[in-house]
N, C-alpha and C positions, 0 to 999 in steps of 0.2 A: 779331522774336521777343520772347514775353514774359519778362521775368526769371523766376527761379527765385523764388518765394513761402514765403513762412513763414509757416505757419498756425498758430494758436495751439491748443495736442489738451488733450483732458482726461488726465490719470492713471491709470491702471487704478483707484487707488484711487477715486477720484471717478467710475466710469460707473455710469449707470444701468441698471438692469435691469427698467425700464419705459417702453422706447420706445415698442412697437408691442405691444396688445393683441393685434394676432392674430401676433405672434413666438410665439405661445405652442400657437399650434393643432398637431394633429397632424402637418400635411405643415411644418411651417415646424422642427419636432422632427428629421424625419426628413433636410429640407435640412444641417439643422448636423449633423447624424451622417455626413453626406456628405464635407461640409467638414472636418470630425473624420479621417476616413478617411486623405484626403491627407496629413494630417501634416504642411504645408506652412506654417502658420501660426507665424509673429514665426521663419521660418527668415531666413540671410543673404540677402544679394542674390545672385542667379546670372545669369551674362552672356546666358543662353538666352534669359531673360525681358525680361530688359533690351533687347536687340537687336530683339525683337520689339514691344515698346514704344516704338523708335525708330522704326520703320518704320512701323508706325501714323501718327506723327506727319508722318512726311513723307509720305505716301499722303494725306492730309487737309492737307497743308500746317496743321498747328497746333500752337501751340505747349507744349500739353501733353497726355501720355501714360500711362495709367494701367495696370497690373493690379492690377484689387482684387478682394478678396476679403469678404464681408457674414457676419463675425458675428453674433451675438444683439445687440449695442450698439451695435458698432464696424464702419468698414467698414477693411480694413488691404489696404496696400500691397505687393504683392512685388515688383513693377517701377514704377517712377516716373521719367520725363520731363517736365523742366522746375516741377517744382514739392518744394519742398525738407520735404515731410513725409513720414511713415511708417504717418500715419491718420487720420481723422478719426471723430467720433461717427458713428451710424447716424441720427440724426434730421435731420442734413442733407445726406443719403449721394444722388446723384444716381441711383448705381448700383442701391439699392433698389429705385427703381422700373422701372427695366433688368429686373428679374431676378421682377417682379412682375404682367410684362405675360404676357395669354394667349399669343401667339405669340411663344416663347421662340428659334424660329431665325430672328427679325428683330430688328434693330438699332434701339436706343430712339431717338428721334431728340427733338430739343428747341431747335429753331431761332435762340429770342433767351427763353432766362430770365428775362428782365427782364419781358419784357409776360406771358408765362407764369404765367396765377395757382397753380398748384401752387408757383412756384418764386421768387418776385418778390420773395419778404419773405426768401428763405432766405440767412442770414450769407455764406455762398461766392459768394452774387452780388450782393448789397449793399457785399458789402466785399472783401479778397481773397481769392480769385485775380481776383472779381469775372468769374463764369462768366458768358457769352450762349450760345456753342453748346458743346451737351453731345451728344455719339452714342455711346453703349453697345452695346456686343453680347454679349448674356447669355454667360459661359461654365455649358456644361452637363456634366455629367458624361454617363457613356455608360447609366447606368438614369435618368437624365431629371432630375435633381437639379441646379436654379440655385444654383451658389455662388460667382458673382460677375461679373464683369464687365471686359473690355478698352474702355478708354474715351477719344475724346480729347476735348479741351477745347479752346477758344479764347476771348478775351476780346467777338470782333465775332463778333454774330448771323451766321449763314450756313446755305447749305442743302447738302448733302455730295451728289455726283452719287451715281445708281446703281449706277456700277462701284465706287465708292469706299464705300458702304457694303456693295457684295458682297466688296473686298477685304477691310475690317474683319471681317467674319464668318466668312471665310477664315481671318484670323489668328486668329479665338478660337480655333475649333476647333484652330486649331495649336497655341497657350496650352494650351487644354484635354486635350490628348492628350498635349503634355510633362510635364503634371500628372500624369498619372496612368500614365503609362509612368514616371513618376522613382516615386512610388507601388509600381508593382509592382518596381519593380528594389529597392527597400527592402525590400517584404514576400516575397521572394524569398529576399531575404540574410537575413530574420529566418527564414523557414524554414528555411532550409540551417542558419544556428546553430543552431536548435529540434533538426531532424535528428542535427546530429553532437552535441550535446547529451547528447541520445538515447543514441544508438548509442556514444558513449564510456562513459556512466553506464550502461549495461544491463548488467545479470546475465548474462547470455546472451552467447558468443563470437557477431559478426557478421563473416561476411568478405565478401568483393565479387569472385568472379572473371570472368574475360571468357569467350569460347565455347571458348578451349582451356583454361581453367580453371587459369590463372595466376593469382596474388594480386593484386586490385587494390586491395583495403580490408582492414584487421587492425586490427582494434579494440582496446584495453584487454585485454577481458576475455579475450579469444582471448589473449591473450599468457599470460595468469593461467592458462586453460584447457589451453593446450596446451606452456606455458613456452617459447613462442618471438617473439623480440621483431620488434616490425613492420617496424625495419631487416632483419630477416634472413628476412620471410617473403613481401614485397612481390616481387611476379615471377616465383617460383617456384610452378611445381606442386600445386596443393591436394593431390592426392593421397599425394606423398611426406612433406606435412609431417604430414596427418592418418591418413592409414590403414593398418592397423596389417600388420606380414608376417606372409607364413604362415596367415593366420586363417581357418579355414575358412567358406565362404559371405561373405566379407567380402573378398575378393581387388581390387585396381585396378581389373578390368573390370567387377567387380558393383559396384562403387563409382562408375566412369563410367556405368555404363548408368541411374542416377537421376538423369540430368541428359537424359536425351532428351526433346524437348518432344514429340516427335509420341508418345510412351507415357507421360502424366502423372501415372499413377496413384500417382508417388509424390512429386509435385511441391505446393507449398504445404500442403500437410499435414505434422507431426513423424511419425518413425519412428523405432524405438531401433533401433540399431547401435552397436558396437564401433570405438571410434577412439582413437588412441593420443597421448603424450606425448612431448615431447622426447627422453626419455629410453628412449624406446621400450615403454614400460609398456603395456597398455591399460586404456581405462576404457568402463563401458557411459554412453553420450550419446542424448539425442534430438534428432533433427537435422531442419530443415526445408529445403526448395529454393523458392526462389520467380525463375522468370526473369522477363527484362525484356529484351523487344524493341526495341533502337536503331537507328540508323541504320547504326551502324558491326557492327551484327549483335548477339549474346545476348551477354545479359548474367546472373549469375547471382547476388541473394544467399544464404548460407548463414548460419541460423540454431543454434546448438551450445548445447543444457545439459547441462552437465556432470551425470548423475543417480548420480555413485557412493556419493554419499553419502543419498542416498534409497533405495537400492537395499540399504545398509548397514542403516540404519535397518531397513528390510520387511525385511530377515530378522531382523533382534534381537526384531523387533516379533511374526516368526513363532517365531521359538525361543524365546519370552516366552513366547506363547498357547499353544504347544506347553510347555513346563516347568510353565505353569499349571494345566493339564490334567494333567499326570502327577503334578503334584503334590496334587490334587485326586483324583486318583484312587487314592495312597498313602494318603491321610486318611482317605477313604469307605472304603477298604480294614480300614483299623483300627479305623473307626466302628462298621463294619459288623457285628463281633464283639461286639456291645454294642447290644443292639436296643431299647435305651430312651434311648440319646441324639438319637434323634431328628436335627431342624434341627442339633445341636450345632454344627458345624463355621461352618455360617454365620452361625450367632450371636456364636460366637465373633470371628469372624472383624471384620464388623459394629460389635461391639463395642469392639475393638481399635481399627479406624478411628476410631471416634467421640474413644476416650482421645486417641489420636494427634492429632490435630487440634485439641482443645481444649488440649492441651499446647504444641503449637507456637504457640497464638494468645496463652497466658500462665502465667505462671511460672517457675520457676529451670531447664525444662528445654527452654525456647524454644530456646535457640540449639542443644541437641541433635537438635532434630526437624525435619529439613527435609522437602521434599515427597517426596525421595527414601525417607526414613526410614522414612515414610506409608504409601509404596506397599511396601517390602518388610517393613510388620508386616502389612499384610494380605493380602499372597502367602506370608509365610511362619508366620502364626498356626495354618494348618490344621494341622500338620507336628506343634503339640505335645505331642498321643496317639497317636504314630508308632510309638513304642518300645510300645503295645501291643499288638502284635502280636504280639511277643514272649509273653509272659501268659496262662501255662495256661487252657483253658477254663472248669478246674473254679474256678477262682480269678477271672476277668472275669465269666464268666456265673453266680457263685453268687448266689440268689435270696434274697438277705439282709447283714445288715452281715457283716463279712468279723470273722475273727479273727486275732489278734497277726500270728501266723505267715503269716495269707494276709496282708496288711497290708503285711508284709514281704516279700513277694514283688511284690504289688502295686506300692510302692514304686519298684523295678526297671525299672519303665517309663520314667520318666525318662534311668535313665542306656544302657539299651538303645536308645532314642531316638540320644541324643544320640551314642553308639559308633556306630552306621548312619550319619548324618549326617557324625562325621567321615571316616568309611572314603568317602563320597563328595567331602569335601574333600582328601583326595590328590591325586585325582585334578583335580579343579578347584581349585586353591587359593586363588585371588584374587575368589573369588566371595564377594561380599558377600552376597547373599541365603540363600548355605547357610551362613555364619559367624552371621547372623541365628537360623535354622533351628534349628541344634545347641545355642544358648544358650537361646532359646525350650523346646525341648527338654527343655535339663539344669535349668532353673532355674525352671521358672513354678510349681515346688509348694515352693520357696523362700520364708521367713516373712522379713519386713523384721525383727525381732527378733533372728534368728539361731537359731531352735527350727526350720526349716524340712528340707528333704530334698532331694536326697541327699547334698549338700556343707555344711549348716551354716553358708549365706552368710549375711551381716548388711548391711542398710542397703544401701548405694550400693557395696557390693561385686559384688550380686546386677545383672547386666546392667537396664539400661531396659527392653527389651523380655521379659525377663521377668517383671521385676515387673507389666508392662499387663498381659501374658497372665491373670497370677495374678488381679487379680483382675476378669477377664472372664469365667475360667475357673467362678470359685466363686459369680460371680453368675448367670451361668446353670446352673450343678448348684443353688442355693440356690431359682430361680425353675421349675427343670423338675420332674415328676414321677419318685420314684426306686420300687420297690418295697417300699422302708423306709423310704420319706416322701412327705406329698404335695408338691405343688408352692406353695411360699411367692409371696406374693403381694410387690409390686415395695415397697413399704411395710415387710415385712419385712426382705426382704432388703437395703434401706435401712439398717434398722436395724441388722442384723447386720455389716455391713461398716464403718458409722460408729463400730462398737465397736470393731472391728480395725486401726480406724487408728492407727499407729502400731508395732503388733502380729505382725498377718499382713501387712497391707500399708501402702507406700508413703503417709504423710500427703497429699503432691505431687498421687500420684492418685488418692486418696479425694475432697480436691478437684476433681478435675476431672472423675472421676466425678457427685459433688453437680452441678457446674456443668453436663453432659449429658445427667442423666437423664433427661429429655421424650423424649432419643433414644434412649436403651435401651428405657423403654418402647413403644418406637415400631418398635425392632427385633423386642423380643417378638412385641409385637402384629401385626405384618407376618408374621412367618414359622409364629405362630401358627395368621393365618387361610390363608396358604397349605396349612400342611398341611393344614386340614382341607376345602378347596378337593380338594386333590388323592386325601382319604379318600375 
């Protein structure tokens, strides 16, 4: 027998990565992605390989045994008999050309390397191991992929009988399918972590029960879902833990009967139902059924979203669009007594938004203005000629400037406003949108100066929101046609408002008016040509 040899290897950092021009072609890409796959490369040594690499040897009577494997440079070792390395370069790789012959299910055979011009000059047989017979047999993956080679070696030229190179071809495939049976047992276990991965992180309760629909899986979220912990839900009955008593159309047997596979119609698709809580509460959930056929018989996952809080939402979102509307139609109600305000309301409204937003992006009342702020100055701006409704006709509808007295009654509107509004915050009191409403209301004909109506507020006494009102208000009476005036052009009413800064209104949002006017003009001009669209 030959000793074990010490071959002298390059460094990872010293290999080259220009063996073989055609390492580089397409199918020689797709071999190393093969070999990639396995995962198998610089792992420990394992006894499988090992054993199988001893038996090799003795089948051949030689005294060395190889499984290698053919990187892009290197060819490396996972089993090795009789020879004391762990790899050598690819450029004097005997295996190469193992794995490079047309007929991949025959054994490379190489008699006496010495007289061999392919192989006569190569360092592994000029010096040690000092190779003469070399016989390879490609290992091939199962799509057709050489990535490497069970190989023995002997010092003396020789020719290996027929049986002996059919047993060596026998053992590849045996190498080759340990390969890739140890492969899938890995990317199995990577799935199953991926899986419960999954199904621990998901938003969604997942449970697992068997065909009498016992708990076999309880996820996380299912614990979150239905506040029952997986120690206490594992075994027991899905239906007691999940469905709710007493409920009608939702009773245990209508609750069994969406697990029937011969009537699927309600199987891998969500349905909403009613299912309950630890605590016995209910909540509305959409719930999926997906079986799974085993051997041991069905199996069932259930899929559970919790939707009560979506369900919450759609109706706020409905009692929103519902209050929107009545509250739209209290406006156009009071508008409607007044048949020269026109767009008013949306203008207003429009214009409000725009204050609001440039406020919130800059200045001393940024941190006053959140998105919330936003939205209820422009659900509640329509609201602030409310109280005219109130306001005799002969006094709204007179066809000329009004006198002292009507003036003074005029006035009135405001705080008749704002009496309405509060009489509906009794009722509702923690409504922020009518606490909006009724200040809007009582304070948008409020002068920043203190000369204003009908409380004499001054400055940062006078609410936020009524000051934007104020002057969204006056810039559209300043910009629309009145019977006592015509309609000032946007340059005016520029002007007239930059005088009142200070005055009538707010310095704050005089600025931030200056800073948006492109989009008042733009409000104008929009509801402008609407209307007359619609004339």
């Amino acid at each position: 027998m030959l000793a074990p040899t010490v071959l002298t290897l390059r460094s990872s950092a010293n290999r080259s990565n220009t063996t073989y021009v055609e390492h580089r072609n397409p199918s020689e890409e797709r071999r190393l992605a093969a070999l990639r796959h396995l995962n198998i490369l610089d792992t420990p040594r394992e006894k499988a390989f090992d054993d199988v690499a001893k038996l090799a040897a003795q089948l051949l009577a030689a005294p060395i045994a190889l499984v290698s494997l053919i990187e892009r440079d290197r060819q490396w070792f996972k089993a090795c008999v009789g020879l004391n390395a762990s790899e050598t370069s690819r450029e004097v790789s005997f295996c190469s050309h193992a794995i490079a012959q047309e007929n991949l299910d025959a054994v490379f055979v190489v008699p006496d390397a010495a007289q061999d011009p392919r192989f006569c000059d190569n360092p592994l047989v000029t010096g040690p191991p000092c190779i003469r017979l070399y016989a390879g047999a490609p290992l091939v993956t199962s799509d057709g992929q050489p990535v490497g080679s069970l190989c023995v070696i002997d010092i003396k030229p020789g020719q290996p009988t027929q049986n002996q190179l059919e047993a060596l071809r026998v053992l590849a495939h045996s190498v080759m399918a340990q390969m890739e049976l140890r492969q899938s047992a890995e990317d199995l276990r990577e799935s199953e972590e991926l899986n419960r991965l999954i199904v621990n992180t998901a938003l969604d309760a997942v449970i697992t029960v068997n065909a009498e629909r016992h708990v076999m899986a309880w996820n996380p979220q299912a614990q979150v879902i239905f506040g029952v912990s997986q120690a206490q839900a594992l075994g027991q009955p899905l239906e007691q833990l999940i469905v709710p008593r007493n409920s009608p159309g939702n009773d245990i047997a209508s609750f069994s009967s969406l697990f029937a596979v011969d009537h699927d119609a309600h199987l891998n698709h969500y349905i909403e139902i009613s299912l309950k809580r630890h605590d016995d509460s209910a909540f509305p959930a959409e719930l999926c059924i997906s079986p799974l056929r085993t051997r041991e018989g069905w199996m069932f996952s259930i899929f559970v979203r919790d939707i009560a809080q979506r369900k919450r939402e759609e109706s706020q979102r409905l009692e929103a669009e519902t209050r929107d509307v009545v509250i739209f139609a209290m406006a156009r109600l009071a508008e409607s007594r007044d048949p020269e305000t026109g767009a008013h309301i949306e203008r207003v409204q429009s214009y409000c938004q725009a204050l609001s937003e440039q406020l919130a992006a800059a200045g001393k009342y940024q941190s006053l203005v959140d998105p919330e702020f936003i939205q209820l100055m422009y659900r509640a701006s329509p609201l602030h000629d409310i109280g005219k409704v109130g306001i005799p006709d002969d006094v709204l509808l007179k066809p000329g400037r009004l006198s002292n007295r009507e003036f003074e009654i005029m006035k009135t509107h405001t705080s008749i406003g704002a009496e309405t509004l509060e009489a509906a915050m009794e009722r509702f009191a923690n409504t922020r949108f009518l606490r909006m409403a009724r200040n809007i209301a009582a304070t948008h004909h409020e002068r920043f100066d203190g000369t204003g109506y009908p409380n004499g507020l001054k400055g940062e006494d006078i609410p936020l929101c009524g000051r934007i009102v104020a002057l969204s208000d006056v810039y559209d009476a300043l910009t629309s046609r009145r019977i006592y005036k015509p309609a000032f052009t946007h340059d005016v009413a520029r002007g007239i408002i930059v005088r009142e800064s200070g005055k009538q209104f707010d310095p704050v949002i005089v600025d931030a008016f200056l800073a948006t006017e492109n989009k008042f003009e733009a409000i104008y001009k929009h509801y402008a040509e609407t209307s007359s669209v619609a004339a």
